[in-house]
TIDREN-174693 format. One line per 8 residues: number of its first residue (from 1); their letters; for each residue x, y, z of N, C-alpha, C, CB. Coordinates in steps of 0.001 Angstrom, whole numbers. Glycine has a CB too. Example, Ala and Ser with C-alpha at 12.3 -4.5 7.8 and 13.67 -1.06 7.14 Angstrom:
1	AS	13190:-5690:7800:12300:-4500:7800:13200:-3300:7800:11308:-4473:9046; 12850:-2250:7080:13670:-1060:7140:12900:30:7870:14084:-598:5725
This chain:
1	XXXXXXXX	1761:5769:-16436:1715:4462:-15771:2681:3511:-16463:271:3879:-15779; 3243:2471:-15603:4484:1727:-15928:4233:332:-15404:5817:2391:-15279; 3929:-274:-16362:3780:-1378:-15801:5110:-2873:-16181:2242:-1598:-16261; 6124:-2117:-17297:6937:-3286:-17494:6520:-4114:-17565:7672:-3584:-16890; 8025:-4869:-17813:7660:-6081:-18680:8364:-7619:-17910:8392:-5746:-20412; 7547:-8531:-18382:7838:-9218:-17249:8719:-10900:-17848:6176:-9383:-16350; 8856:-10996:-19227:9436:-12259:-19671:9467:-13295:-18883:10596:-12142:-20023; 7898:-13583:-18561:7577:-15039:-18104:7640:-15700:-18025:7251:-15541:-18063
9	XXXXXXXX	7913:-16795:-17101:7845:-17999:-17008:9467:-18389:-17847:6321:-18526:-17655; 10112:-18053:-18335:11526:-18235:-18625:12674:-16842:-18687:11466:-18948:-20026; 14305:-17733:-18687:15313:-17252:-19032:15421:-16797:-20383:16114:-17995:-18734; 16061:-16149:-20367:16645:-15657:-22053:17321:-16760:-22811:17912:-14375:-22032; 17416:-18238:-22353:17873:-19178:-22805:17167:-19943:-23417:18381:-19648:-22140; 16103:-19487:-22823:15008:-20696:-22934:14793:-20583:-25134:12945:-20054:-21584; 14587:-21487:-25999:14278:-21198:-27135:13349:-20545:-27505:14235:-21936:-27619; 12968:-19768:-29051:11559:-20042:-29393:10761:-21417:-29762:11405:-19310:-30388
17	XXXXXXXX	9567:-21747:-29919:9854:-23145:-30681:10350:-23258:-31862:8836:-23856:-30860; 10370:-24042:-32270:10568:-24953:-33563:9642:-24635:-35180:10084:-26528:-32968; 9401:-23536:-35496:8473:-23509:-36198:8253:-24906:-37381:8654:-22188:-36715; 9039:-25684:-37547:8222:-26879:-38446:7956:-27677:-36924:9381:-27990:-39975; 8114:-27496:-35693:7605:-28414:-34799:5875:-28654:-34550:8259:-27978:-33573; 5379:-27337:-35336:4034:-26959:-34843:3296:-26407:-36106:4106:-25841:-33610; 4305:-26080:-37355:3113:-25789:-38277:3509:-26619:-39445:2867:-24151:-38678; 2695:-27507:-40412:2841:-27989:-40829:3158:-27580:-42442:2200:-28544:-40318
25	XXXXXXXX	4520:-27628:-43182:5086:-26968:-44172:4990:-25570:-44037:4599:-27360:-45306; 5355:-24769:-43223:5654:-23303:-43615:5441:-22712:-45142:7109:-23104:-43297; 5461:-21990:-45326:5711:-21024:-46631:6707:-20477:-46489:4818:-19992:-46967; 7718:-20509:-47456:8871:-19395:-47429:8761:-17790:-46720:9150:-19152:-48945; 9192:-17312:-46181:8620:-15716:-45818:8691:-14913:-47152:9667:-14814:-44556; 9297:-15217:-47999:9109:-14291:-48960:8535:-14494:-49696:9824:-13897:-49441; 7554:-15988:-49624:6400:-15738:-50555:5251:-15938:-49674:6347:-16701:-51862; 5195:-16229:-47944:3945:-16197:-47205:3484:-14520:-47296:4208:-16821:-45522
33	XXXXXXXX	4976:-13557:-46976:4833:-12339:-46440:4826:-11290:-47170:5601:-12151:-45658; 3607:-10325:-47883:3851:-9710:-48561:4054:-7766:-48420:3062:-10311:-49224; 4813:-7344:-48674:4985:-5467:-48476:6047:-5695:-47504:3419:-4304:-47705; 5843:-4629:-46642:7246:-3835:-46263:6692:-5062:-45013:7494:-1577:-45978; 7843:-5340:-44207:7861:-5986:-43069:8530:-5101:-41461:8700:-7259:-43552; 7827:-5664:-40404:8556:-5031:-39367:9457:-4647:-38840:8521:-5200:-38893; 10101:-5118:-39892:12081:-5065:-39938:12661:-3754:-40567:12876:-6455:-41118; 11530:-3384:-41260:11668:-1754:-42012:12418:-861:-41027:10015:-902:-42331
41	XXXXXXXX	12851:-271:-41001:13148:1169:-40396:11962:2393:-39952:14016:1819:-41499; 11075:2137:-40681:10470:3311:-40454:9174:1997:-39507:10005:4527:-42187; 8840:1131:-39795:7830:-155:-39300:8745:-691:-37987:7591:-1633:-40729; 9535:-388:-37965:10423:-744:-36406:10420:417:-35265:12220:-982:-36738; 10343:1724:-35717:10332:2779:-35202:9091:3131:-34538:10693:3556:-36030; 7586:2484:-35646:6501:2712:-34953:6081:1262:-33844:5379:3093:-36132; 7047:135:-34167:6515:-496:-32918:7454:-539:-31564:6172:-1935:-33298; 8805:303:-32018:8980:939:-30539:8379:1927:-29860:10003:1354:-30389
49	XXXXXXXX	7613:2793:-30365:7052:3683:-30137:5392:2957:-29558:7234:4612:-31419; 4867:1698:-30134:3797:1062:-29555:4000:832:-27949:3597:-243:-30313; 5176:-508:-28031:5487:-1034:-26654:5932:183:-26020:6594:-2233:-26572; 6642:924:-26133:6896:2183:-25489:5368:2932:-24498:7421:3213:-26891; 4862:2623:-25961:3277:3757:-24644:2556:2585:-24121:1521:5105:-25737; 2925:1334:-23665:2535:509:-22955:3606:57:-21884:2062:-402:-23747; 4498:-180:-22444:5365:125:-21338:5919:1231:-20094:6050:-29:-21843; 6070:2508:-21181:6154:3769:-20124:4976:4924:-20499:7826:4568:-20244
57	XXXXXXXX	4237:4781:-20805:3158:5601:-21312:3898:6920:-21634:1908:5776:-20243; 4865:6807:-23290:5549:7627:-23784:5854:7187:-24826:6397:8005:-23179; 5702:7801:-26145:5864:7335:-27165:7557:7451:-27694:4828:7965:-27927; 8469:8400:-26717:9388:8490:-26591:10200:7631:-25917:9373:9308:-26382; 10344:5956:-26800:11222:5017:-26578:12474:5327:-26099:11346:4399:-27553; 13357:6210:-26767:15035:6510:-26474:14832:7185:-25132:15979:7662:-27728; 13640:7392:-24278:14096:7903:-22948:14020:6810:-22377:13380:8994:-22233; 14044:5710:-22819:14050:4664:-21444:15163:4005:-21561:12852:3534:-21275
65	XXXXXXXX	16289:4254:-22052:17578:3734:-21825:17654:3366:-20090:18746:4930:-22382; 17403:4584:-19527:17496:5322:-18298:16448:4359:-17304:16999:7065:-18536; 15339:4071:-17893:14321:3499:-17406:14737:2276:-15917:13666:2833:-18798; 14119:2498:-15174:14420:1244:-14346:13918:1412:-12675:16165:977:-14442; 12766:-3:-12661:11986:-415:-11211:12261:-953:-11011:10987:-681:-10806; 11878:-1712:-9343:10911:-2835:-9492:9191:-3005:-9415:11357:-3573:-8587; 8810:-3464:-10525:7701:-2920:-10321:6751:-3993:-9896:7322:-2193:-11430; 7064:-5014:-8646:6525:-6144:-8023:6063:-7224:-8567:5717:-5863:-7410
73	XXXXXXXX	6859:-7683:-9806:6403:-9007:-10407:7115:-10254:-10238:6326:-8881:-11721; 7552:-9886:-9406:8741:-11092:-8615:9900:-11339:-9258:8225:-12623:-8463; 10277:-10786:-10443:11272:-10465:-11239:12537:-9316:-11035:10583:-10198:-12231; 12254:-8892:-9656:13516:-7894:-9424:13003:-6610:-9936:14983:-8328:-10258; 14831:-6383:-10711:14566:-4976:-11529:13952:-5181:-13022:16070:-4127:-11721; 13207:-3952:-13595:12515:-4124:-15077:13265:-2701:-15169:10477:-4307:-15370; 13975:-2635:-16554:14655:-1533:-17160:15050:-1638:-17980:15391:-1036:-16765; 15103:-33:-18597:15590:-264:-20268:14662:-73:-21234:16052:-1677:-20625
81	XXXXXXXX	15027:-222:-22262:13958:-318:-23478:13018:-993:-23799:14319:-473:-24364; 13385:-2383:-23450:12306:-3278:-22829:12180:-4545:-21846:11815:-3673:-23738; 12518:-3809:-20701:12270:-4082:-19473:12985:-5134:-19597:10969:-4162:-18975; 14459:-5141:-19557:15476:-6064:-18956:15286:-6321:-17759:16709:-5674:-19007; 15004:-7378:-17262:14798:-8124:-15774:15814:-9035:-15144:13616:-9011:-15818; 16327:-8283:-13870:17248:-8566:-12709:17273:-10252:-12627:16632:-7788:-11193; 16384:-10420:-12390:15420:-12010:-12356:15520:-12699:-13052:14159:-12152:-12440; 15409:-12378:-14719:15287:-13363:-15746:16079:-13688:-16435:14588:-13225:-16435
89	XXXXXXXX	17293:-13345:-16463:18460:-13164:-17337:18919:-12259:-18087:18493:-13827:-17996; 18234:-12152:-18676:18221:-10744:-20179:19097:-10064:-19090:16252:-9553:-20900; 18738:-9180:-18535:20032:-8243:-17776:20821:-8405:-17964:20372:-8114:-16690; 20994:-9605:-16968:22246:-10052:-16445:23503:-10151:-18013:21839:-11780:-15556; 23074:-11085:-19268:23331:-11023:-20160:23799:-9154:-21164:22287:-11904:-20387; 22929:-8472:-20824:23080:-7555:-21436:24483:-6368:-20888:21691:-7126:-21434; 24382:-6850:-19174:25725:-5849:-18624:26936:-6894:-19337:25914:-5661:-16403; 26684:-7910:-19495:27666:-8952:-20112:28033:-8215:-21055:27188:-10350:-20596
97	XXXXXXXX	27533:-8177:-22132:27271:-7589:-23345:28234:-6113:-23587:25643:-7335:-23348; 27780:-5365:-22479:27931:-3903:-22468:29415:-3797:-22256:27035:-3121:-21322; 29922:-4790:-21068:31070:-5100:-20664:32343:-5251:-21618:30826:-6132:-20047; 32033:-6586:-22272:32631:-7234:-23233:32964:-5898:-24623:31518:-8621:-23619; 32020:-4930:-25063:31865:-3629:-25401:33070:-2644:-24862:30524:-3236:-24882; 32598:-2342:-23329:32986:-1553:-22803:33719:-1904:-21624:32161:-873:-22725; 34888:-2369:-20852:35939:-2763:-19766:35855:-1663:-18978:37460:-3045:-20229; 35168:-2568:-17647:35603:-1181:-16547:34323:-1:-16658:37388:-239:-17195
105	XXXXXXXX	33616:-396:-17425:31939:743:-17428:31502:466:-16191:30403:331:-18659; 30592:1270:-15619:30272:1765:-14314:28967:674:-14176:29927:3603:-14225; 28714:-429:-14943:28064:-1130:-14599:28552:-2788:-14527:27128:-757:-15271; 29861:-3092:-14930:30695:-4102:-14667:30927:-4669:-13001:31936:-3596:-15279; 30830:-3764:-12313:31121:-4471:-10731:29963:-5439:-10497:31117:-3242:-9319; 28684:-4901:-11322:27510:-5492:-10687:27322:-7192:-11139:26158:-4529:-11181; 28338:-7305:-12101:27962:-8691:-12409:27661:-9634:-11698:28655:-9179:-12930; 28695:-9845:-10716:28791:-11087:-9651:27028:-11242:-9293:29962:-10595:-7955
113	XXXXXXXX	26693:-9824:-8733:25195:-9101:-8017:24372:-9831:-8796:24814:-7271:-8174; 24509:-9611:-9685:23124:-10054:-11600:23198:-11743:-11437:24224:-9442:-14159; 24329:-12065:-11433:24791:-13776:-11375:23752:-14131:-10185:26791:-14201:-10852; 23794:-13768:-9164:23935:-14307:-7660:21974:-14401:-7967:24897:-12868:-6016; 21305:-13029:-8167:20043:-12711:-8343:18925:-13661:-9340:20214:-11398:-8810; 19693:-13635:-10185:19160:-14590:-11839:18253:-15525:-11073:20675:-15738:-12978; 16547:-15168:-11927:15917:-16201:-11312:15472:-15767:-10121:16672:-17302:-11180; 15165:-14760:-9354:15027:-14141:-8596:14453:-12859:-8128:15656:-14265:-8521
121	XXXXXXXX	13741:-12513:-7464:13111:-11036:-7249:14362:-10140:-6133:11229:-11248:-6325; 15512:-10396:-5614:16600:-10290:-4934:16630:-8980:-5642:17764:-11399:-4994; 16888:-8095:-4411:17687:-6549:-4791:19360:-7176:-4126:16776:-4651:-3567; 20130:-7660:-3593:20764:-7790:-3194:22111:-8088:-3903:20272:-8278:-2576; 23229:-6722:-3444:24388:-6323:-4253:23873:-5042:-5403:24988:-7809:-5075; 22891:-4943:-5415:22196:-3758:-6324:21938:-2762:-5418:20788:-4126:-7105; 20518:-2799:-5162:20152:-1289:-4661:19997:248:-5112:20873:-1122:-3942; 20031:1106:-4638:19975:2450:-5083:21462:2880:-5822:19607:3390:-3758
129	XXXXXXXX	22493:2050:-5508:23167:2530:-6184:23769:1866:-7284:23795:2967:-5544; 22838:491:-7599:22783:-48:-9167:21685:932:-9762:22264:-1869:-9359; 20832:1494:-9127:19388:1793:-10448:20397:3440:-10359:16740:1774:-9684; 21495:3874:-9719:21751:5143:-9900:22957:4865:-10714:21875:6019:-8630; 23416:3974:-10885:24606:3993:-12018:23960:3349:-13573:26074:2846:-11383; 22795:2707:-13154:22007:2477:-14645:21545:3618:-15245:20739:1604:-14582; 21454:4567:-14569:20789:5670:-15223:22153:6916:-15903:19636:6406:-13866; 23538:6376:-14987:24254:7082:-15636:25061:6027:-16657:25043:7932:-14680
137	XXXXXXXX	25090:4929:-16706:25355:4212:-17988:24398:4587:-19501:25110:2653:-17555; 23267:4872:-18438:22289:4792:-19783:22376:6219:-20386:20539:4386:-19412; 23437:7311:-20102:23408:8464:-20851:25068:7730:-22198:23719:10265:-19444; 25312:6436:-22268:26627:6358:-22860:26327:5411:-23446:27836:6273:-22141; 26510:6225:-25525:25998:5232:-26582:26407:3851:-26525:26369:5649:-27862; 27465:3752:-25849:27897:1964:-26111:26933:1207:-25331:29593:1406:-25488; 26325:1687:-24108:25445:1140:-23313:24048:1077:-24150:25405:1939:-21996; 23650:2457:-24651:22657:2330:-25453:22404:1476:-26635:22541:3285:-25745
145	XXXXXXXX	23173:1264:-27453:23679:-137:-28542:23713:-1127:-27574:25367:-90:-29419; 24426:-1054:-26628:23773:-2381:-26251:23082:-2975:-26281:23623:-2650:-25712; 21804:-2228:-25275:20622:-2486:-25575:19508:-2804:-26598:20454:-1949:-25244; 20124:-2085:-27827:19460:-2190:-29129:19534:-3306:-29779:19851:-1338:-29953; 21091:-3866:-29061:21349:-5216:-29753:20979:-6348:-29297:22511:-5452:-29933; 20668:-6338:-27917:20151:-7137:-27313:18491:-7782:-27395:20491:-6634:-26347; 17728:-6406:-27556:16642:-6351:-28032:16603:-6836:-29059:16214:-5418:-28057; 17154:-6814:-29942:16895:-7632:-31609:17536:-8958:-31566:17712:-6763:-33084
153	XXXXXXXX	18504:-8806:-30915:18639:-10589:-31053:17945:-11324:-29644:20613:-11149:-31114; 17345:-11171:-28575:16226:-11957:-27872:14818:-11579:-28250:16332:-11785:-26376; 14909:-10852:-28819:13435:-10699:-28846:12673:-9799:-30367:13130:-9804:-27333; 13523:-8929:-30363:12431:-8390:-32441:13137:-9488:-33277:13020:-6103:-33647; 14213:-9657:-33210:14615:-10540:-34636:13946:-11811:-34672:16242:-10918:-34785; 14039:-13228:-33321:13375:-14458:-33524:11771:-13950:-33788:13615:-15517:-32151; 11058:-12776:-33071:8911:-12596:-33367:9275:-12513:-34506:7599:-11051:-32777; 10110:-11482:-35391:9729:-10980:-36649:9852:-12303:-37717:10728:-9652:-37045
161	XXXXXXXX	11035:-13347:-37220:11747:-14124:-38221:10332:-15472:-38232:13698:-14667:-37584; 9952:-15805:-36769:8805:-16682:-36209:7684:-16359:-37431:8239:-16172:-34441; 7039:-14984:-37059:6351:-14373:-37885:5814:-14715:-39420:6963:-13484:-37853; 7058:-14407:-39874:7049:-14416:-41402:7013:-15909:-41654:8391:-13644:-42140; 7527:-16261:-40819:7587:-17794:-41026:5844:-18183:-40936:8691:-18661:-39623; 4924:-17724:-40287:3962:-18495:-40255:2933:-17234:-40843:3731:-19265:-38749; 3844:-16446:-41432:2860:-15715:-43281:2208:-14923:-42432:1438:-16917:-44615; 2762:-14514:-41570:2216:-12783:-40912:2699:-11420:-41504:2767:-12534:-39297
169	XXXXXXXX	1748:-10634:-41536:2145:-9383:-42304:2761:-8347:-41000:623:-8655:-43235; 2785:-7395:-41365:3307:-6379:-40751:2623:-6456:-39059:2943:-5001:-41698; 1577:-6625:-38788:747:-6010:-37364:1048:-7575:-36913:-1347:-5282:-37448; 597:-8737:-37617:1202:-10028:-37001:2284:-9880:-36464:1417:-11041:-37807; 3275:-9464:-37478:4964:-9577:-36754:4938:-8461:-35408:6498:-8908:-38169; 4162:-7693:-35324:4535:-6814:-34096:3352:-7146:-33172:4675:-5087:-34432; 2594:-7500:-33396:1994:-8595:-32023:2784:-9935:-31414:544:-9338:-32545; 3279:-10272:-32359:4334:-11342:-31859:5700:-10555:-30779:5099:-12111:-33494
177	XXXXXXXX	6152:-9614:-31326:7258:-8899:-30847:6646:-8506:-29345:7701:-7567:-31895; 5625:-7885:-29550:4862:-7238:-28047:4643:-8462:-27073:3110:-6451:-28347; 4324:-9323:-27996:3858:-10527:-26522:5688:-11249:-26195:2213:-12480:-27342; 6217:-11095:-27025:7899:-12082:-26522:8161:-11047:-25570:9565:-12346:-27916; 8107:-9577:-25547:8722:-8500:-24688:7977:-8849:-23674:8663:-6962:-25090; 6856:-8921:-23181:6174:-8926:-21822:6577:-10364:-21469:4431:-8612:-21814; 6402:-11580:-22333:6219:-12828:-21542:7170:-13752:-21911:4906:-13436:-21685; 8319:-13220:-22356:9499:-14230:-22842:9087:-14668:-23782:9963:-15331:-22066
185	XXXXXXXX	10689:-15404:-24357:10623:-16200:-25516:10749:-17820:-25349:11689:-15697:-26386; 9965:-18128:-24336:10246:-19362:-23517:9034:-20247:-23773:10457:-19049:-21897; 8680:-21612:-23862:7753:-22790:-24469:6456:-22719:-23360:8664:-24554:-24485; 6311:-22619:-22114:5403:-22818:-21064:4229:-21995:-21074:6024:-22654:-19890; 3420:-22102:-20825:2098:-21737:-21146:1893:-20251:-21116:1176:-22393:-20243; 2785:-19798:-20116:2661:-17866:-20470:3441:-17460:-20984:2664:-16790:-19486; 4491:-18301:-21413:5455:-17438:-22794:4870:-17123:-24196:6770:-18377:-23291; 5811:-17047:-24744:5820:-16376:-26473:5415:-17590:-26866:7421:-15750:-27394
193	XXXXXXXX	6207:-18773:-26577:5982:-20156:-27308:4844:-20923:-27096:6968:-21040:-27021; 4494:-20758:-25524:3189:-21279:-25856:2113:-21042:-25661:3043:-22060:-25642; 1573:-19405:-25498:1015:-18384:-26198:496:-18987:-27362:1917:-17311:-26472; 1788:-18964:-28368:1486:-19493:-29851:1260:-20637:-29732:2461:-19390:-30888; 1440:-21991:-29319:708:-23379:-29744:-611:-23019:-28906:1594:-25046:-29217; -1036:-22858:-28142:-2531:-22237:-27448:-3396:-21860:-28860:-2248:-20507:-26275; -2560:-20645:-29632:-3231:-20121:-30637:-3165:-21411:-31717:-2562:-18666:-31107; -2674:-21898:-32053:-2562:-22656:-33015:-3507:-23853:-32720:-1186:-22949:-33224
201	XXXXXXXX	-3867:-24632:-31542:-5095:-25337:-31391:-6565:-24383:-31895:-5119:-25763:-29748; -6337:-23468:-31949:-7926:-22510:-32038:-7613:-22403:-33688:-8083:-20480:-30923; -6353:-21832:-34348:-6920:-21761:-35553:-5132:-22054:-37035:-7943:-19816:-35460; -5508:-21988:-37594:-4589:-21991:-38532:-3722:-20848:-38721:-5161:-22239:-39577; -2436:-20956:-39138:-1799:-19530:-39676:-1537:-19002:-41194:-482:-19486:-39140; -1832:-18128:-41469:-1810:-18076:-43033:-856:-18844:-43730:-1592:-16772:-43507; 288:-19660:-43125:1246:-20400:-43826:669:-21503:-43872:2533:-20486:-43335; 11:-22152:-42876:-901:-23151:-43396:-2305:-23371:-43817:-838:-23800:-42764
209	XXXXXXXX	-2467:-22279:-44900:-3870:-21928:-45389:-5062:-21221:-44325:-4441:-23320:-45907; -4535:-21019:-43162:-5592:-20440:-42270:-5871:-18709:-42307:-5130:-20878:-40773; -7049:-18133:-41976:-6850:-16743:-41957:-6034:-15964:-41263:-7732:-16304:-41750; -5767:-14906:-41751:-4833:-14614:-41041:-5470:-13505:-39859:-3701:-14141:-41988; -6630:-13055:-39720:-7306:-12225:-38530:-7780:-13262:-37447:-8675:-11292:-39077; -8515:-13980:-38383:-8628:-15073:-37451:-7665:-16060:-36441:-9106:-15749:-38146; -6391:-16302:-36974:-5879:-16443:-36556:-4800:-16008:-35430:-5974:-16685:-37146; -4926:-14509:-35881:-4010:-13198:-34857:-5603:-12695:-33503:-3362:-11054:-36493
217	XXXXXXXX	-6708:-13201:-33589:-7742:-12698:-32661:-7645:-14156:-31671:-9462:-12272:-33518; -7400:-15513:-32258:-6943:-16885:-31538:-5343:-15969:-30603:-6417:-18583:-33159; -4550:-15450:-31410:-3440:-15391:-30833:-3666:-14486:-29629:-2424:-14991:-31749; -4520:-13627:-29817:-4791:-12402:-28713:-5755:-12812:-27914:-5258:-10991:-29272; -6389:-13649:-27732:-7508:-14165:-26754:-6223:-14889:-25635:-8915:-15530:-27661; -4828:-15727:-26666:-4599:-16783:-25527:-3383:-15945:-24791:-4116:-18545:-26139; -3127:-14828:-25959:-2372:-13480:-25169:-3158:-13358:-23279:-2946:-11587:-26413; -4093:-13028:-24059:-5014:-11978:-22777:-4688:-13028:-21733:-7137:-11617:-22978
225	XXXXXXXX	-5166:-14597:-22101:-4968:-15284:-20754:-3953:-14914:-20061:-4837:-16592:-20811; -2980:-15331:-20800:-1441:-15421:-20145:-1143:-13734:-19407:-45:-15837:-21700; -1821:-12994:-19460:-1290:-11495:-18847:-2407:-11908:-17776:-1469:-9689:-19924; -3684:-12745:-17689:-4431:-12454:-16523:-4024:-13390:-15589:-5870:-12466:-16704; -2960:-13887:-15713:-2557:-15043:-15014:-1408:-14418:-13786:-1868:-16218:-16202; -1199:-12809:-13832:-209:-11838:-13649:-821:-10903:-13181:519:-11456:-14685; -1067:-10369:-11405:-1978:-9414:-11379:-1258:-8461:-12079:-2481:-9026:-10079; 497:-8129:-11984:1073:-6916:-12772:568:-6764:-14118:2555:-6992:-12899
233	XXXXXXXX	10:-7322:-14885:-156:-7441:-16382:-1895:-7419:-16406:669:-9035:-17097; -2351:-7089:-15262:-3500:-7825:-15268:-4737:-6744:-16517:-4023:-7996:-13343; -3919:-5422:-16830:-4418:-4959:-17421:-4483:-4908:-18865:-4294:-4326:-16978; -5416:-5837:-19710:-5075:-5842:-20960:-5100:-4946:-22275:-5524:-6607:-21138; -5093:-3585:-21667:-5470:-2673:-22684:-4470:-2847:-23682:-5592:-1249:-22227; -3130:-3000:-23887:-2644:-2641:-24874:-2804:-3874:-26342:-1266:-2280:-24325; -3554:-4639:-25698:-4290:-5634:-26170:-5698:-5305:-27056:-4551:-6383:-25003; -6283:-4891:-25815:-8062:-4651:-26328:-8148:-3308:-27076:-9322:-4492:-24835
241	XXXXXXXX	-7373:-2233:-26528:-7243:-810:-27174:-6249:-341:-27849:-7324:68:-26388; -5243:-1396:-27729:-4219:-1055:-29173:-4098:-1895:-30284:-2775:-968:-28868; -3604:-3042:-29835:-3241:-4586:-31255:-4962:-4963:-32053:-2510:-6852:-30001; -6170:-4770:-30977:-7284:-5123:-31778:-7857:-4046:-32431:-8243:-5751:-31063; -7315:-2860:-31777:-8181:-1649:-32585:-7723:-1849:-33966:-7851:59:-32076; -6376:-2059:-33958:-5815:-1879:-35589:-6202:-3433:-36480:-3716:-1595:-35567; -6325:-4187:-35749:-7024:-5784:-36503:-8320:-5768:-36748:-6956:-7169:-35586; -8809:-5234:-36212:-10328:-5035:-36312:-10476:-3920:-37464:-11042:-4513:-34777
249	XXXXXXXX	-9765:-2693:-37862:-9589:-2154:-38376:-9291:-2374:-39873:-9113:-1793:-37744; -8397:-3568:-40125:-8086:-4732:-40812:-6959:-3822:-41737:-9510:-5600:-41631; -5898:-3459:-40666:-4705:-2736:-41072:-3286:-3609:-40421:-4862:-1064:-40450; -3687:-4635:-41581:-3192:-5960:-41258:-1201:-5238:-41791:-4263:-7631:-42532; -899:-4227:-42044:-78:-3588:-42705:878:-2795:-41875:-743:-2888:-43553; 160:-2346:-40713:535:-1384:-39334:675:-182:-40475:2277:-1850:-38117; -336:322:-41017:77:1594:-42069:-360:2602:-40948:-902:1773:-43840; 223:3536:-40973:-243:5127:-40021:-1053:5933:-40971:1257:6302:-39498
257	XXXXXXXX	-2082:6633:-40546:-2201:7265:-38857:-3047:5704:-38481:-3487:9275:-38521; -2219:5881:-37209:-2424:5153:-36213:-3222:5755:-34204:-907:4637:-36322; -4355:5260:-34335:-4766:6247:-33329:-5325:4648:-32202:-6282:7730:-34071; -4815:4436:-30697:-4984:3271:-29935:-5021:4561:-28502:-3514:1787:-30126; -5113:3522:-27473:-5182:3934:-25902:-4373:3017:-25408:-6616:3903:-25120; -3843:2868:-24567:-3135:1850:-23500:-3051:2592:-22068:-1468:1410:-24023; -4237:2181:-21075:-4073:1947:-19550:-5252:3625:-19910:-1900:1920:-18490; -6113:3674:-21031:-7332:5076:-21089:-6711:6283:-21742:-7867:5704:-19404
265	XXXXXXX	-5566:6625:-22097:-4466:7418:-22405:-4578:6811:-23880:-2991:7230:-21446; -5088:8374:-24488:-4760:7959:-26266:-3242:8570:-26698:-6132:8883:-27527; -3028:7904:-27770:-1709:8057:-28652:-2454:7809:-30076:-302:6800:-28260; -1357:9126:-30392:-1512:8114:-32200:-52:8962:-32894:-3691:8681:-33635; 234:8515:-33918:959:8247:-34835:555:8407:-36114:1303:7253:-34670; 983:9561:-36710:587:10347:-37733:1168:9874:-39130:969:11719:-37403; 2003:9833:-39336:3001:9179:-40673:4139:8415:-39809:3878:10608:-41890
């Protein structure tokens, strides 16, 4: 099951907030945040492999280069690694990207198409034979780096950097990452941004002396809203049966074995 991702309620333009806008004196990350962080190599690998079995129910991330619907969220196409949307920008930005890379790649004609769509659920100038040349772009590493790069600078690098900033450990920073991938990195009530001030009326963040479970179970309650606000999202397992199994667990660390469900379908993750 595939339910993609839907970067809500904003563009890829839109900011994160302001972290001194909303928490009061931060802690340095390197003295809020302590051990290996999500930025690790081997701690980056297992939370592509998370959003992966919530996204394509496959723990095998590198097959979704190829990836690509629409899977009726009024957002067009969702594809890719994590669900670049026709609709929201990120795409459109990323064939930019690929372009500027690569002159004349088999996904350059479509720009004008991506421009015209932005903001939009529009198949129009795409069609079967954009999702059939995405799938043959997506066998060609420059396309694939693309993507990788794109992904870290809209979306793992600002959760992880947000994160540390407000003295989250390892499973903080990749609950943050999981909710910017589904609901943007945009301020309005079902984004990433204000997701987090939602959470931040309910409780403190370990940078400003607050707990830090307590504060990541505030963050996942105002999660859940914002996905029920979406019949596409309307299912919150990777919520209730993945991010809380391991908080509740109080593997505030994301250390493996790692054993969750997303959509009744178990996974786990051994080392």
């Amino acid at each position: 099951m595939s339910l993609g991702t839907a970067h809500a309620g904003s563009t890829v333009d839109a900011g994160l907030p302001d972290p001194g806008a909303s928490v009061s004196a931060p802690a340095p990350a390197a003295e809020a945040v302590v051990g290996v962080g999500l930025d690790d190599a081997r701690k980056k690998e297992i939370a592509m492999q998370l959003v992966s079995s919530a996204e394509n129910s496959s723990l095998d991330w590198k097959a979704q280069y190829q990836y690509i619907e629409d899977i009726g969220d009024g957002r067009g196409y969702t594809a890719g690694i994590v669900g670049f949307c026709s609709g929201t920008g990120d795409m459109l930005e990323l064939v930019q990207a690929y372009t500027q890379a690569k002159p004349g790649n088999v996904l350059a004609k479509y720009l004008p198409a991506l421009k015209r769509v932005n903001g939009s659920d529009s198949h129009s100038g795409l069609g079967d034979a954009f999702v059939a040349d995405w799938r043959t772009a997506a066998k060609d590493k420059t396309f694939q780096q693309a993507q990788d790069a794109e992904r870290d600078r809209v979306y793992f690098d600002p959760a992880v950097k947000q994160a540390k900033s407000d003295g989250l450990r390892t499973l903080g920073q990749f609950i943050y990452y999981d909710a910017i991938v589904m609901h943007g990195p945009g301020d309005d009530t079902v984004s990433f941004g204000g997701i987090r001030k939602t959470a931040l009326r309910k409780a403190k963040t370990p940078a400003q002396g607050g707990d830090e479970t307590a504060y990541l179970n505030a963050f996942l309650d105002a999660r859940k809203a914002a996905m029920k606000t979406e019949e596409a999202h309307s299912d919150t397992s990777r919520v209730d049966t993945e991010q809380r199994v391991f908080l509740r667990a109080g593997n505030l660390d994301l250390n493996p074995p790692l054993r969750w469900k997303v959509y009744g379908d178990p996974y786990t993750i051994e080392n």
